[in-house]
C-alpha positions as CSV (number, residue, x, y, z in Angstrom):
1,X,17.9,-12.9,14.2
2,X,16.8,-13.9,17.9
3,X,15.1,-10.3,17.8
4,X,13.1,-10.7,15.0
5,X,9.1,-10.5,15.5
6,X,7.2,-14.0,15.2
7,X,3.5,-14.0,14.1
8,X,1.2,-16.5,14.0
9,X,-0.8,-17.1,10.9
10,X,-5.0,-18.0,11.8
11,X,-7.8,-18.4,8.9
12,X,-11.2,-18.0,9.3
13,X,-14.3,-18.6,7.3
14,X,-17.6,-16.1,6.5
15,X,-20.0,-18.9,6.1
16,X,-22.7,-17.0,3.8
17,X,-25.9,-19.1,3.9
18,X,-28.5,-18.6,0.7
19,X,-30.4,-16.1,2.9
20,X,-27.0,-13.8,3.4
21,X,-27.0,-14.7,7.2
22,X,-23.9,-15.6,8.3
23,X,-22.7,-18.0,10.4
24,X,-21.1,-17.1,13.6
25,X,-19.9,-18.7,17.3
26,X,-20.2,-17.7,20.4
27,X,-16.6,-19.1,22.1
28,X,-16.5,-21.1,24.9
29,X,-13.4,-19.7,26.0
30,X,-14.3,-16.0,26.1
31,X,-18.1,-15.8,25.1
32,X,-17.0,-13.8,22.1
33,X,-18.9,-13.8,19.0
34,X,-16.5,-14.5,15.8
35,X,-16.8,-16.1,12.8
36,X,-15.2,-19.7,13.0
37,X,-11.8,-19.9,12.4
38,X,-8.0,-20.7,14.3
39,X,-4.5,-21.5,13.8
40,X,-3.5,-22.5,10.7
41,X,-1.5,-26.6,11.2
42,X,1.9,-26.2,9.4
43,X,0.9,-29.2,6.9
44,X,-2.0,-28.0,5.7
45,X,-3.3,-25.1,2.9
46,X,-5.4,-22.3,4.0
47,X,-8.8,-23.7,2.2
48,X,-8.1,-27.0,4.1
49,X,-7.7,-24.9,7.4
50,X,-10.6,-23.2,6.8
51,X,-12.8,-26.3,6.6
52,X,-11.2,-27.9,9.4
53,X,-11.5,-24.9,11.9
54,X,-15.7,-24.5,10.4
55,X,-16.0,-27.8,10.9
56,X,-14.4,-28.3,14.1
57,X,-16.1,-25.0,15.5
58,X,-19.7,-25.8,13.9
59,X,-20.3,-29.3,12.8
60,X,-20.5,-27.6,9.0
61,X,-18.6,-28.7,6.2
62,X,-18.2,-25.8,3.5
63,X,-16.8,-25.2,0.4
64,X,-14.2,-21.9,0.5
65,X,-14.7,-19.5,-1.5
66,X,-12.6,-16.0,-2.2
67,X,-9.9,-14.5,0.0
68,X,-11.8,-11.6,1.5
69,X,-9.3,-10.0,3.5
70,X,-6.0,-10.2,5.7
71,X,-6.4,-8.4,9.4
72,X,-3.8,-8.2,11.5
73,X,-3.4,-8.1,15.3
74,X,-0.8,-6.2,16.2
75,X,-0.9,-6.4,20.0
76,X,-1.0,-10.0,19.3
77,X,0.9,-10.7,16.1
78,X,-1.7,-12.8,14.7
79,X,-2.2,-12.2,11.2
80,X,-5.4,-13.8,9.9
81,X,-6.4,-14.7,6.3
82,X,-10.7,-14.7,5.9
83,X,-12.7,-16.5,3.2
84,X,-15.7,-16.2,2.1
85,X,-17.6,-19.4,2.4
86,X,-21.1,-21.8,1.7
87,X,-22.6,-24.2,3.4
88,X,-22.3,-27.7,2.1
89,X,-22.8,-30.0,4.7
90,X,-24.0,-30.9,8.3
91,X,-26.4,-28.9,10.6
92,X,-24.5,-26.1,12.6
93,X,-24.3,-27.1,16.3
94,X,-22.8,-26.2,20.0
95,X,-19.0,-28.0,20.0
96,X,-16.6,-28.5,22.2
97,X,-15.0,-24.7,20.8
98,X,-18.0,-22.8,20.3
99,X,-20.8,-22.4,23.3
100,X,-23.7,-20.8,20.7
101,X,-24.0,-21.3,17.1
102,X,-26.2,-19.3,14.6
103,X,-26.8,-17.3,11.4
104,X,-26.6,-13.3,12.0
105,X,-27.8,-10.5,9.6
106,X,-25.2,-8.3,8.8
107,X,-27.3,-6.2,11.6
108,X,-26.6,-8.3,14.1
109,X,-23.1,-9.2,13.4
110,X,-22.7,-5.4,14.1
111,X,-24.2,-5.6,17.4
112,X,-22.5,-8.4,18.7
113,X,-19.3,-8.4,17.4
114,X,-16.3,-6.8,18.6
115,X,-15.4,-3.7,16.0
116,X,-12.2,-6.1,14.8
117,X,-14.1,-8.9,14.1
118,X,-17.6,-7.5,12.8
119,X,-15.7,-5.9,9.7
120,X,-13.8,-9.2,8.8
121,X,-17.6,-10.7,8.4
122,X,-19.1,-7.5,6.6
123,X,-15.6,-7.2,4.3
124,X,-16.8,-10.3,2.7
125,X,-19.6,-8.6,1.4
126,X,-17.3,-6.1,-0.3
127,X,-16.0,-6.0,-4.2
128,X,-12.5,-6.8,-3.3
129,X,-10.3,-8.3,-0.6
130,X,-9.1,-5.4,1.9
131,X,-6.3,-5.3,4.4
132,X,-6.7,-4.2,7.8
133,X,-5.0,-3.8,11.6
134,X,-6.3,-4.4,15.0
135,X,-5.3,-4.2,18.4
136,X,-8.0,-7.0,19.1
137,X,-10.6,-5.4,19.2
138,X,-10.7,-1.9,17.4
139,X,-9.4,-0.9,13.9
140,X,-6.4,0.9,13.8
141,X,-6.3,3.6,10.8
142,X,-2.9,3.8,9.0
């Protein structure tokens, strides 16, 4: 069993504001823009990682919503879990993970984002929840 492959299991949260902007960060630790989201803590359930890693990221406390999809980084092995989200809470502000905080069009979440994290955002527009896989930053086609 000392060969078998570890992953990592992240949530994030598509924070869709009454406007359908969505919220997004600009990380401090690579200046990539992403919706907010991390690790998820071993203790706790994926709507209460969600909230934490929103609130951590943007000061915003939401109320989750739908699973939207489940992306996986295979470079990486991170598989992530996105729901959709709304605002609740709080003004969304600069934080000690996030360098830029703001609401996108779905426009502009295309231009900034990386492929890999754009479609997580625009899948929570979407009818259903999808499944996907990434090398970090494109879409792999299976």
């Amino acid at each position: 069993m000392g060969d078998t492959p570890k992953h990592s299991v992240s949530v994030a949260g598509v924070v869709v504001d009454a406007h359908e902007r969505v919220l997004a960060i600009q990380r401090r630790d690579n200046g990539h823009w992403e919706a907010p989201g991390g690790v998820l803590e071993l203790d706790e359930s994926f709507e209460q990682g969600v909230r934490r890693e929103v609130l951590e990221e943007t000061g915003l406390t939401v109320q989750v919503g739908p699973l939207t999809g489940i992306y996986k980084n295979v470079s990486r092995g991170i598989v992530a879990l996105v729901f959709r989200c709304t605002p609740e809470h709080g003004e969304p502000c600069p934080t000690a993970e996030a360098h830029d905080v703001r609401w996108l069009t779905q426009d502009e979440v295309r231009e900034l984002m990386a492929p890999a994290f754009a479609v997580r955002v625009l899948d929570a527009f979407g009818p259903a929840p999808v499944t996907r896989s990434h090398d970090g930053v494109n879409l792999i086609e299976v």
